[in-house]
C-alpha atoms as a printed R data frame, in Angstrom:
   type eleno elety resid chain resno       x       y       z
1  ATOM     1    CA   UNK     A     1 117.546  94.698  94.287
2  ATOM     2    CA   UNK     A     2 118.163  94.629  90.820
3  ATOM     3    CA   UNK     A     3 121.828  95.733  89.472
4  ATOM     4    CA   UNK     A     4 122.608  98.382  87.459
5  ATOM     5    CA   UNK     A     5 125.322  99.448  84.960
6  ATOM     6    CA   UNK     A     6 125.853 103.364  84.538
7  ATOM     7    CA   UNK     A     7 125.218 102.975  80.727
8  ATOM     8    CA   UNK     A     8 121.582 101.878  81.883
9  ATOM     9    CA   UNK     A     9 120.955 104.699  84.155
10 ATOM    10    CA   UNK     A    10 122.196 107.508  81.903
11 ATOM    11    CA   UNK     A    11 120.250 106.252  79.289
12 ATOM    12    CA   UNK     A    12 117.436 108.038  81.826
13 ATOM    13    CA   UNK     A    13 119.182 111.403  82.495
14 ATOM    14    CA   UNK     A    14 121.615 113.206  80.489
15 ATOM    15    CA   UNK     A    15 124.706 113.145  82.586
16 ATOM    16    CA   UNK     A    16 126.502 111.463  85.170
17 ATOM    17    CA   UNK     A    17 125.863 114.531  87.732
18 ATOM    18    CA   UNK     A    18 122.305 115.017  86.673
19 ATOM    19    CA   UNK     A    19 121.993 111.535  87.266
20 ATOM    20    CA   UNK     A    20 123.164 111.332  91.237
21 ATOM    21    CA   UNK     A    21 121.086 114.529  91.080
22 ATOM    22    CA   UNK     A    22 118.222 113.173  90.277
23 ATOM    23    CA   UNK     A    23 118.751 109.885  92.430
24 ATOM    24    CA   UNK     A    24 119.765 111.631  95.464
25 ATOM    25    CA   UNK     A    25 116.649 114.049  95.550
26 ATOM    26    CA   UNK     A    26 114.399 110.935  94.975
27 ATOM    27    CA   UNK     A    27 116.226 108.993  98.069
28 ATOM    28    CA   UNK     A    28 115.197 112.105 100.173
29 ATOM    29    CA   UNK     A    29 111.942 112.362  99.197
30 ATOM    30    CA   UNK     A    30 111.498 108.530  99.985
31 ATOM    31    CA   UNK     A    31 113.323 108.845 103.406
32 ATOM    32    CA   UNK     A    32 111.368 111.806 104.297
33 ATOM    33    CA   UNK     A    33 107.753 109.556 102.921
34 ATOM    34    CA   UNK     A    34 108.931 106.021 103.795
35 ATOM    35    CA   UNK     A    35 110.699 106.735 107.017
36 ATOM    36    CA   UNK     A    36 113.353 105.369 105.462
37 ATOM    37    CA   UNK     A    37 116.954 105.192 107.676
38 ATOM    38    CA   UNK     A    38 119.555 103.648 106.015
39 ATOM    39    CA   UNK     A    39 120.430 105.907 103.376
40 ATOM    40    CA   UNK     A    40 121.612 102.893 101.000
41 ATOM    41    CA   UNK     A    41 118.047 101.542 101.021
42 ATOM    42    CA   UNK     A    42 116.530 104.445  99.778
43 ATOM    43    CA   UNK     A    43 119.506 105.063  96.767
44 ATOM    44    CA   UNK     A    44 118.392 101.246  95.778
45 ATOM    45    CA   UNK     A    45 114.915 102.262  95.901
46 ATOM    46    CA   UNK     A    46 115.361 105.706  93.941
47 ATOM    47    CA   UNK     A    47 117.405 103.472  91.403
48 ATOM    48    CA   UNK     A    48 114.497 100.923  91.061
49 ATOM    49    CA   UNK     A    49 111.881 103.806  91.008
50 ATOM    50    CA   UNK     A    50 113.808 105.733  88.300
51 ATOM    51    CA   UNK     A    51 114.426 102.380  86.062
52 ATOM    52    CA   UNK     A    52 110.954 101.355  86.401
53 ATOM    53    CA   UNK     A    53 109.565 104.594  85.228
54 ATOM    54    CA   UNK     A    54 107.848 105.023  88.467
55 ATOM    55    CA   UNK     A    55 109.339 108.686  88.112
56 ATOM    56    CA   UNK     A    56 111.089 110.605  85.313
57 ATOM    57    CA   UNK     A    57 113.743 113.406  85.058
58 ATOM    58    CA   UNK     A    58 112.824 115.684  82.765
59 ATOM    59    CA   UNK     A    59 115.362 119.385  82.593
60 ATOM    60    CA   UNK     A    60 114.768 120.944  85.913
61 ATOM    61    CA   UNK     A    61 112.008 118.568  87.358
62 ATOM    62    CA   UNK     A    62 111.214 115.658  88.745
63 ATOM    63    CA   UNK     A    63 107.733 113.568  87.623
């Protein structure tokens, strides 16, 4: 997994809480599709999705 700074991932949402928002309602989604159980693994993949554009916040959704 890649690392992070905070700078990099707020430079995709607009605030610290609408960023572990955002990150934490992508982790569910992916342990709910992936049958993911560790809930670390699927924070590192929301991270990498978000950073890699493989989804986007935009104000009250996610794409």
């Amino acid at each position: 997994m890649t690392k992070y700074t905070i700078d990099q991932l707020i430079e995709k949402t607009d605030n610290k809480y609408v960023l572990c928002e955002v990150i934490s309602q992508q982790a569910r989604i992916l342990k709910r599709d992936e049958g993911l159980t560790i809930g670390y693994k699927a924070i590192n993949h929301a991270v990498d999705d978000l950073m890699n554009d493989r989804f986007e916040y935009q104000e009250n959704n996610l794409r």
